[in-house]
C-alpha positions as CSV (number, residue, x, y, z in Angstrom):
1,X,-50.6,-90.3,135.7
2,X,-51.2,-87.9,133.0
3,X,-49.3,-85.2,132.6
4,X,-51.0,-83.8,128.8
5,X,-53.2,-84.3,126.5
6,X,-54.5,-83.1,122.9
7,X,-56.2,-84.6,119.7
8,X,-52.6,-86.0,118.9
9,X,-52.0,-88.1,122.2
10,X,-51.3,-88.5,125.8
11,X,-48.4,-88.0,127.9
12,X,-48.0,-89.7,131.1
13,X,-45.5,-90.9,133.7
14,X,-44.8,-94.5,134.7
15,X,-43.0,-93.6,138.2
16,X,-42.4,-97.0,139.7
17,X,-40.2,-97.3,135.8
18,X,-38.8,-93.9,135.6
19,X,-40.3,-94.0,131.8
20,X,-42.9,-91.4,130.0
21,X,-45.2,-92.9,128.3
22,X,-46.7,-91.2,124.4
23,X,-50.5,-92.8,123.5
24,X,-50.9,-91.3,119.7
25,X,-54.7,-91.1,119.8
26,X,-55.7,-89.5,116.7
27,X,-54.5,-91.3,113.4
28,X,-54.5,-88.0,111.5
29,X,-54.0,-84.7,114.0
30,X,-52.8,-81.6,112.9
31,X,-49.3,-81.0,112.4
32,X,-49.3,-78.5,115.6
33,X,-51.3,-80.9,118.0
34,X,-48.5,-83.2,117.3
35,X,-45.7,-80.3,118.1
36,X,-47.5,-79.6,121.1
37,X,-47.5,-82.8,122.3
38,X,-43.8,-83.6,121.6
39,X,-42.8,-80.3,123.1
40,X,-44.4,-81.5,126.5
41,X,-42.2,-84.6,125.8
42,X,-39.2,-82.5,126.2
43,X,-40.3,-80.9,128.9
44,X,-41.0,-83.9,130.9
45,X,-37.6,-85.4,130.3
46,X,-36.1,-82.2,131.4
47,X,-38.3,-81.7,134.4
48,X,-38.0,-85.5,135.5
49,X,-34.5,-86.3,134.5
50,X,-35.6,-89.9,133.1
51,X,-33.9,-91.6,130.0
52,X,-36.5,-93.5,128.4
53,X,-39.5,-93.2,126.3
54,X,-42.7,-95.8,125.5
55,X,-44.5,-94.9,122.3
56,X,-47.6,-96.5,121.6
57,X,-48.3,-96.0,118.0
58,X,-51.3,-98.2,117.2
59,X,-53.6,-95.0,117.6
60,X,-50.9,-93.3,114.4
61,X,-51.5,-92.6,111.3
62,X,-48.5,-91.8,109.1
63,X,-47.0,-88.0,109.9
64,X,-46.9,-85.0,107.4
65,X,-43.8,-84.9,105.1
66,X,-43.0,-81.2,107.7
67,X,-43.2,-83.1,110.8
68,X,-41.4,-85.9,109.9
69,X,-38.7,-83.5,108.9
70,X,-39.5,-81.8,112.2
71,X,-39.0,-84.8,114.2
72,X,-35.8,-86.1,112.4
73,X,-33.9,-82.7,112.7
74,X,-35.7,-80.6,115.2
75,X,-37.0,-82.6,117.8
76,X,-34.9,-85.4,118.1
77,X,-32.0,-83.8,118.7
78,X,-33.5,-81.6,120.9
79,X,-34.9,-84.7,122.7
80,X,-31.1,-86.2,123.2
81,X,-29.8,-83.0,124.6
82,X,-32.8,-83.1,126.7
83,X,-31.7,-86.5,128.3
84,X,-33.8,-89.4,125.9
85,X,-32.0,-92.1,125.5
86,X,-34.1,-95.3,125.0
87,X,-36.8,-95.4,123.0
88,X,-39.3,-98.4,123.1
89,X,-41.6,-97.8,120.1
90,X,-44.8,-100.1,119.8
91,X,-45.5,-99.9,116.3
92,X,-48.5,-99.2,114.6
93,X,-50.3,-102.2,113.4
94,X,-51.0,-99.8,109.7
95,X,-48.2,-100.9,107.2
96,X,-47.9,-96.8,106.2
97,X,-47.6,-96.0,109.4
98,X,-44.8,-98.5,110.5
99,X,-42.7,-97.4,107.3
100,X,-43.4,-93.9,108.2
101,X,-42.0,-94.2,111.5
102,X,-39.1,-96.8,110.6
103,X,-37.9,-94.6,108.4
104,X,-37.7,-91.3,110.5
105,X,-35.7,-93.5,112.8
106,X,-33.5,-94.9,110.3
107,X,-32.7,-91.5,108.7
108,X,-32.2,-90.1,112.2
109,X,-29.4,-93.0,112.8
110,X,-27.4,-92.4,109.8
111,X,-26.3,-89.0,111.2
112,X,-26.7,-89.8,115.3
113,X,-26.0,-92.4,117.9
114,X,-28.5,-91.8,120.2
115,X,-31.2,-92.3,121.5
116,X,-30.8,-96.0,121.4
117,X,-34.9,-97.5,120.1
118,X,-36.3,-100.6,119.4
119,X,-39.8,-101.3,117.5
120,X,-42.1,-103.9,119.1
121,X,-45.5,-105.6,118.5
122,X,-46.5,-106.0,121.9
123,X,-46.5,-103.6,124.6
124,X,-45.3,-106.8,127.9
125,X,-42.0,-107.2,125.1
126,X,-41.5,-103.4,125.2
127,X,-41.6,-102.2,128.7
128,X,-39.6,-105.2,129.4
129,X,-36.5,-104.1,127.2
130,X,-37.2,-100.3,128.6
131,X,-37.0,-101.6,132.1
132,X,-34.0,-103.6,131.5
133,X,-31.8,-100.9,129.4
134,X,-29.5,-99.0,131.7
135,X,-28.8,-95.6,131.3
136,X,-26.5,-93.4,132.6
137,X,-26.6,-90.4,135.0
138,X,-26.4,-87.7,132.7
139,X,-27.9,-86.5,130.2
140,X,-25.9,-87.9,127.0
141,X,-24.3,-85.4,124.9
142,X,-25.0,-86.6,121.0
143,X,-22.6,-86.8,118.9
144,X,-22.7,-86.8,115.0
145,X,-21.6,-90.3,113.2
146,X,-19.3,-88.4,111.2
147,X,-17.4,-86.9,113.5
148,X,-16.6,-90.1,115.9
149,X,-13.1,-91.6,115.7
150,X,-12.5,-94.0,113.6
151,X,-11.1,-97.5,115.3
152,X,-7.9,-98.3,114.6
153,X,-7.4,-102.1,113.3
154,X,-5.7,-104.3,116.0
């Protein structure tokens, strides 16, 4: 079921999963189509109290230098508090796009745990990982790399 839409994508539900599901459609809408939709992302997770997200990319093109920032340091951590904590990311099958979005994820990762992601080719290998990754409860609280404990030798 749908639950949005704009020139940037769809957002539906995938009930019988407990997943949302993010269809880019557009390879180049505007920066505030894109906000738009992600903000409706939040709001699911929030209003549905599921852990896991399927983005189908191949209808991406690669994201404005803003929103990328947006989405590493705005949104994303605004999407852990909000519960997200798998990702299952289809990538695009444009070579720009997949470094685009590869690297959004890897600068997010250098400073945060969560949410947990992994890139696919094929949407069967994708849904299969999100259905099998267990999450908890709550929503998870992130916590900055930095910041975590070191482990003590044994």
């Amino acid at each position: 079921m749908i639950i949005f839409e704009n020139a940037a994508g769809s957002l539906s539900e995938n009930k019988a999963g407990n997943y949302l599901r993010l269809d880019w459609q557009d390879a180049y809408p505007s920066d505030e189509s894109i906000k738009a939709l992600l903000e409706e992302v939040l709001l699911a997770l929030q209003h549905r109290q599921w852990r896991k997200i399927l983005f189908h990319q191949n209808g991406r093109g690669t994201l404005s230098v803003a929103i990328s920032a947006w989405v590493s340091i705005d949104w994303l951590p605004r999407a852990v508090h909000a519960g997200y904590y798998y990702g299952a990311i289809i990538l695009s099958r444009d070579m720009f796009t997949r470094l685009d979005t590869t690297a959004i994820g890897k600068e997010y990762s250098r400073r945060m745990h969560l949410p947990v992601y992994q890139y696919f080719e094929h949407e069967t290998e994708a849904i299969t990982w999100l259905l099998a990754s267990k999450t908890p409860e709550q929503a998870p609280i992130p916590q900055e790399r930095e910041k975590l404990p070191k482990k003590e030798k044994s």
